[in-house]
Phi, psi and omega in degrees: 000128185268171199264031125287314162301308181293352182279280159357293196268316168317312193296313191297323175296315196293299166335312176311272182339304203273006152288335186271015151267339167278357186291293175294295170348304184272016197246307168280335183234064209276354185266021173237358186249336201296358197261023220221335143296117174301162201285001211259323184267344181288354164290315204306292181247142193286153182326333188264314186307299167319326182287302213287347159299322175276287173356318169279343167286330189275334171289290162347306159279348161253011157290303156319326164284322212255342144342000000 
């Protein structure tokens, strides 16, 4: 692997990391992740379907990175 490609896959991991941590994160402690949505979206669907629905976007997406 030349060391443009391993640069290459560290950047795409770290990047990747910081989506799967508020992802996982908001899995064990959703009430510290929930204030973090503004109050205009928080009617529409209840609160925990939202964290953990966008939570699966950040997973999604960082499955996509690292692809």
């Amino acid at each position: 692997m030349t060391r443009e490609a391993m640069a290459n896959l560290i950047l795409r991991a770290g990047v990747a990391v910081a989506f799967l941590y508020p992802a996982i994160a908001a899995i064990f402690a959703p009430n510290d992740w929930i204030g973090y949505f503004p109050g205009f979206t928080r009617g529409f669907v209840p609160d925990m379907v939202l964290l953990h629905g966008f939570g699966l976007v950040e997973v999604v997406i960082a499955l996509w990175i690292l692809s």
